[in-house]
N, C-alpha and C positions, 0 to 999 in steps of 0.2 A: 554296940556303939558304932554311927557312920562316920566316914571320914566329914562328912558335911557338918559334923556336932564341935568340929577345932575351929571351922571356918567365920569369919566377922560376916554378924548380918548384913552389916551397907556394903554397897559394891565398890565405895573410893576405900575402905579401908582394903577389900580384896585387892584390889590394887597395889594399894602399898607393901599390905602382907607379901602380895608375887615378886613385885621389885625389891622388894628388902629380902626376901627368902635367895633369890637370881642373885643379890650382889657378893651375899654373905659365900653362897657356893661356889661365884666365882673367883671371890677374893682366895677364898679354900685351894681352888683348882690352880690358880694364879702361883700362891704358895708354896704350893706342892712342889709344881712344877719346877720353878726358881728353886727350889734345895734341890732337886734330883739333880739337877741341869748344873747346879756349883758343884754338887757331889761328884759328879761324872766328870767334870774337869778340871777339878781341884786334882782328884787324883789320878787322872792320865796327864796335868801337869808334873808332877810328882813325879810318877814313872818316868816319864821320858825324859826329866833332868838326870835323874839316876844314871837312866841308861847313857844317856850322853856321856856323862861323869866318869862312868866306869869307862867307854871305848874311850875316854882320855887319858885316863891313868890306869888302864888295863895290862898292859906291859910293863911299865913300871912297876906296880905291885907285884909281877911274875917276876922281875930281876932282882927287887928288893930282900921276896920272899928266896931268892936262889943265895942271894950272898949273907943269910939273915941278916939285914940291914934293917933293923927295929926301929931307927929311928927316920930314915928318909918314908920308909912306911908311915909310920905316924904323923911325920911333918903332913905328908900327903891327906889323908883323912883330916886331920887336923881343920885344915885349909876349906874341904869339903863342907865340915861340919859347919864353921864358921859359916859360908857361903850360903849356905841353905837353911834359913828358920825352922823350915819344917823336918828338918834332918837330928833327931836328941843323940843319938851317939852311931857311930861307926865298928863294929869289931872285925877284928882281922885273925882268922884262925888258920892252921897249919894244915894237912894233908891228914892229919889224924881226928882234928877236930878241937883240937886244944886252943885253948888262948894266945895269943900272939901279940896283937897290940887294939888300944883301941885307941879314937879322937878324945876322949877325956881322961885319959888313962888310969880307967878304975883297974886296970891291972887281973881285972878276971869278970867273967860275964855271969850278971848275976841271975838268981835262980828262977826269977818270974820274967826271962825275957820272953817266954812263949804266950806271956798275954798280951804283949805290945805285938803292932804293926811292924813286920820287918817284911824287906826283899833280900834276897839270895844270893848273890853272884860268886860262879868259880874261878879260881885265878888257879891258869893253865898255864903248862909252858909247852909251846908246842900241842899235844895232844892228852898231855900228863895233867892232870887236876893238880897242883900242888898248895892248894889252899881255899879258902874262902873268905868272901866278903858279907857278912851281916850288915845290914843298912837298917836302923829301928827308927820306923816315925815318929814324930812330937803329935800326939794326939790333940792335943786342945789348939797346936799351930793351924792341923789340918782344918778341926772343927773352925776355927775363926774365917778360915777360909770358904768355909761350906755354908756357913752363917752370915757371911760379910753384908750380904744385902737383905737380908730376912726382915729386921729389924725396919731398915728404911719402907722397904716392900709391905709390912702390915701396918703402919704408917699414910702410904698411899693407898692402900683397899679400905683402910677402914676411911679416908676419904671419900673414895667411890663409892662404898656404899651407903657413905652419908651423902653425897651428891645423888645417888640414885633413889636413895627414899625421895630426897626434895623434889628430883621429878617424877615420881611417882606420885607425889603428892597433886603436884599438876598436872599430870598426864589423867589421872583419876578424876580430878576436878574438870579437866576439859571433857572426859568423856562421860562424865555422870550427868554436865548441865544441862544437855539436850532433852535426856532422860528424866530430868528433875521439871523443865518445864512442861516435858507432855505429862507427867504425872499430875503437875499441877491444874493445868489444862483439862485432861479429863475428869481430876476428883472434882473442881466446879462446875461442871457440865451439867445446866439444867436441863433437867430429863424431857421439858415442856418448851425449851428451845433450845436441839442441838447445835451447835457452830458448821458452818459452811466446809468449814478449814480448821487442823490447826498446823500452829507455827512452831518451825525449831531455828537455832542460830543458823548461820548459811554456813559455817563451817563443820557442821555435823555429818557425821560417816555416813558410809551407804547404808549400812546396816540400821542405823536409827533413823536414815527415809524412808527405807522399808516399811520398820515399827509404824513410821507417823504416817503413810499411806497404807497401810493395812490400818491401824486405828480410826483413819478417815472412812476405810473404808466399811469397816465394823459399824463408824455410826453414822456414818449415809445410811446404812441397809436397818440399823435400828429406827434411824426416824421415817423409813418408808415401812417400817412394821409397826411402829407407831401411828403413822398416817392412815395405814389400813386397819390398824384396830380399832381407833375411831369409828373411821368411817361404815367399817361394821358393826361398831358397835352401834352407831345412828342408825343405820339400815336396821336391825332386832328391834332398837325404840319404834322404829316407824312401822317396824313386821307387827309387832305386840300391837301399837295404838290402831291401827287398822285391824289389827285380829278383834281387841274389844269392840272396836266400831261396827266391823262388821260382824259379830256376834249380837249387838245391841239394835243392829239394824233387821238383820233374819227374825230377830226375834219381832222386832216394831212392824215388819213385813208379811208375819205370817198373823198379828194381831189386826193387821190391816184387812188383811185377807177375807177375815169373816162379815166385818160390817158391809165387805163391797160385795160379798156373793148375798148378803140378805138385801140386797138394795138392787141387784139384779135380779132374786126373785122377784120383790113387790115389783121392779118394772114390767115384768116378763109379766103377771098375774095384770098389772092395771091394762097394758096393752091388750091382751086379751078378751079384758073383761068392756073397755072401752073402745075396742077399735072401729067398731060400725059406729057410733054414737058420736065419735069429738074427733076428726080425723087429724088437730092439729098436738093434741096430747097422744093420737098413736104417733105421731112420728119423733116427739118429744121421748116417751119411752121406749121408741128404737135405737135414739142417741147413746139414753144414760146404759141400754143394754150393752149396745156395742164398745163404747167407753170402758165400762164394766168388765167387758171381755177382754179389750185390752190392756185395764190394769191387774189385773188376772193373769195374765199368760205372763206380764213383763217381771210380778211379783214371783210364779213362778220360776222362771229365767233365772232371778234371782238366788231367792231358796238352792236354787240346783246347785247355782256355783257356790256359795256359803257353804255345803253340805260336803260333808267326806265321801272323796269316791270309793266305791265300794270294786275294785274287778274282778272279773269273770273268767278267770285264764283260760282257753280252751283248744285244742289243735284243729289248725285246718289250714289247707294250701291255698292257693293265688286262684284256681277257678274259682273255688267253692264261695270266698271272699266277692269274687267280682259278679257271681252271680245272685249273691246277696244284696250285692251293692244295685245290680240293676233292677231289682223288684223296689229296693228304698227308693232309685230315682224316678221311677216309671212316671209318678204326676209330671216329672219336667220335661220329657220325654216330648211333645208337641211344643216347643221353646227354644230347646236346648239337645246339639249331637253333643254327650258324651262317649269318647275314644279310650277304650281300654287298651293297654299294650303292657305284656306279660308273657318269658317265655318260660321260666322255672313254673313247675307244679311239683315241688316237693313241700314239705308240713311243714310248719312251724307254728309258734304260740303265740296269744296274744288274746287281749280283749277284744273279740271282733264286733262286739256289739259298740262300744265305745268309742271303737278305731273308724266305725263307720258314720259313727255320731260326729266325728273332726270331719268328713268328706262330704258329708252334707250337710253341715253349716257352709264349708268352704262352695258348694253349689248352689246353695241360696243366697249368700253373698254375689256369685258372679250371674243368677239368675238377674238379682234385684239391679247391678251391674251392667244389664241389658248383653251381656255373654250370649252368644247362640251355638259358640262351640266351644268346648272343654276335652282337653285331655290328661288320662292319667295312667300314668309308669308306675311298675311295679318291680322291684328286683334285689337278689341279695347281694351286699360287698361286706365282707369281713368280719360276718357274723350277726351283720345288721339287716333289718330290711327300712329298705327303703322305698319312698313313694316321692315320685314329681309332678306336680299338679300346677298345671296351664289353663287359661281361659282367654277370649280375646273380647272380657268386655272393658270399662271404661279405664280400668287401673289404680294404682295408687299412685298417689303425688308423694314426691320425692321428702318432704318434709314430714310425712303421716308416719312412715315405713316403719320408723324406731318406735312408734306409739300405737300402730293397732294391737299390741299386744295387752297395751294396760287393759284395764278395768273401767269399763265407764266412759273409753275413748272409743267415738263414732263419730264419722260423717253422713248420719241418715238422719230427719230428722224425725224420726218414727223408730233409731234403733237404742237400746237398749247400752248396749256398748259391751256386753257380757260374752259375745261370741264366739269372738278371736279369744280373747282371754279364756272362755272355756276349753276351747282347742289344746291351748298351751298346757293347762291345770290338768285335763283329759294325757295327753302323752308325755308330761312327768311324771305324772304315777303311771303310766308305763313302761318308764326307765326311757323316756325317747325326747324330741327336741321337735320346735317348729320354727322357720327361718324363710324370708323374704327372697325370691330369687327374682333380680332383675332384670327384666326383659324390656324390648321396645313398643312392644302391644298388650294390652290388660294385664292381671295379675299371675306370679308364679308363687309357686312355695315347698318347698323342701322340707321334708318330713324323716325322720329317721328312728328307730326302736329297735334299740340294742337287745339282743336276742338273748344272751351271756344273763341278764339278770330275769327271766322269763323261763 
């Protein structure tokens, strides 16, 4: 069983409980103290009248005791006794120890004085002991003494402690209400409109600003996780609605596909069979040919990107790459200088067939571009390689930049819009990234393929 199993659930009654528990111990402590403190000088009062008492009539009792003079003795104690409440009797004994006289003159000292309070004193003459003085205290005198404020004093504690529950009761209530209304505040908190802000009274402690700015700050970060689940979650709706669309399209695309290659053969066959005879139906079925052909390649285009990339992992270094690469460019080669620049020839992995499929899209963009010179960097930083790819034909406009990546966005109007976007689609599943670098003459682009996942 924990100490936490005695404790009040609400925190105003903790409160109370501590200040009520605080009053009670120090009424205790209060208590205490006041009887030790009556105690202790009650009786070093006591003492030191005695003592006084005796260096008064200390002589006297030596001369009294010398002439046995029994009765100036006892007049003297007598006197004593009277004078002092807390003094019950006086005896006066001889040099032998015997009775002598006492202040109430019970004429012999009875048998249970050894369980009263007494003090000692010797009555000397000169150097000689010639008697003694017993002093026996009034017990219930001393007690009333020791006692005298006790009574009044548990009186006033148990005041305090009842003044101290009552503020307790308010101290609790002033510090619970701050508490009470952000509780309030957040249990209403619609999940579908957090609050700005919330409020506590102005005179609430640091510690409950803290609370209310940390809980601020809990649900600012809840409604920007809010906001972006949303918004991902619309982004998934829009990933999926285009997933079936374009699934329903590859599909409508490749159904396309056959009626148009049967419609380029019969032109291909009419043109042949008619071309000396009608020369305005051969030029008619050169149209629907080449037409043909190019909804073919663009259907193609399509399909490609619709279709899961399949890669090719395979090792090979920066020549082997770049001498790859200049057999892919060689038709552009009477157009277009491209400038290789590469000083590492050590391996690394990658789809080079793929990777080379992004650099010649990107060169027939800056062909069609009217580019006559191109250059492309090759090199590794931090595990990555990298490529930086310049060209000085016509550029992109400042407002395109965020959008050659889509799907479908082109400024040709013969292109497809598939291209860039395959680029991108190509070095994701390579683990790598494609990005717009801005320059003051035609197009850049920065290419990167983290090598860590390869």
């Amino acid at each position: 069983m924990t100490f936490k199993k005695f404790l009040p659930q609400k925190f105003t009654n903790r409160i109370i409980l501590l200040i009520g528990f605080l009053g009670v111990i120090t009424a205790a402590v209060n208590t205490s103290f006041t009887i030790y403190t009556n105690y202790k000088n009650t009786y070093e009062k006591v003492f030191n009248s005695i003592e006084i008492q005796y260096d008064i009539f200390a002589d006297d009792f030596a001369e009294a005791m010398l002439l046995e003079d029994i009765y100036s003795i006892y007049s003297e104690v007598n006197e004593i006794n009277k004078s002092f409440g807390f003094i019950s009797n006086i005896y006066v004994l001889d040099a032998k120890g015997e009775y002598f006289t006492d202040a109430n003159a019970t004429r012999k000292i009875p048998d249970n004085i050894s369980e009263d309070i007494t003090v000692n004193k010797a009555i000397k003459a000169g150097e000689t002991t010639i008697g003694k003085i017993i002093f026996v205290l009034n017990k219930n005198e001393i007690q009333k003494g020791i006692f005298s404020d006790v009574s009044r004093l548990v009186f006033v504690n148990i005041f305090i402690v009842i003044m101290g529950v009552l503020l307790g009761i308010v101290l609790a209530r002033f510090l619970s209400n701050p508490l009470k209304q952000l509780s309030y505040q957040i249990s209403n908190i619609n999940p579908l409109k957090i609050p700005e802000e919330l409020h506590t009274p102005a005179f609430s402690s640091y510690e409950v600003e803290q609370l209310k700015n940390t809980l601020h700050d809990l649900s600012y970060r809840l409604k920007e996780s809010i906001s972006q689940i949303k918004q991902q979650q619309r982004e998934i709706n829009k990933a999926e609605r285009l997933a079936s669309i374009g699934t329903m399209a590859a599909g409508l695309a490749h159904e396309l596909k056959n009626p148009i290659m049967s419609l380029k053969l019969i032109s291909d066959a009419l043109q042949k069979e008619y071309a000396d005879r009608d020369f305005n139906l051969k030029k008619d079925m050169e149209m629907i040919s080449r037409q043909s052909d190019r909804l073919v390649k663009r259907i193609n285009t399509f399909l490609a990107y619709a279709k899961p990339i399949e890669s090719k992992i395979i090792e090979i270094n920066i020549p082997e790459f770049v001498k790859y690469l200049k057999d892919l460019f060689s038709k552009y080669m009477d157009n277009v200088y491209i400038e290789y620049n590469y000083h590492s020839t050590e391996n690394f992995k990658t789809d080079a067939e793929m990777l080379a499929q992004v650099l010649e899209n990107l060169v027939q963009n800056s062909y069609e571009a009217g580019a006559e010179n191109i250059t492309i960097s090759f090199y590794f930083e931090n595990n990555r390689f990298i490529i930086k790819y310049f060209d000085n034909g016509t550029g992109l406009e400042t407002s395109d930049k965020n959008e050659i990546f889509r799907p479908f966005f082109t400024t040709k109007e013969s292109g497809t819009g598939l291209g860039l976007a395959m680029c991108e689609k190509i070095l994701e599943n390579l683990g790598g990234s494609i990005s717009v670098i801005d320059t003051n003459c035609g197009a850049g682009f920065f290419i990167e393929i983290n090598l860590n996942g390869l």
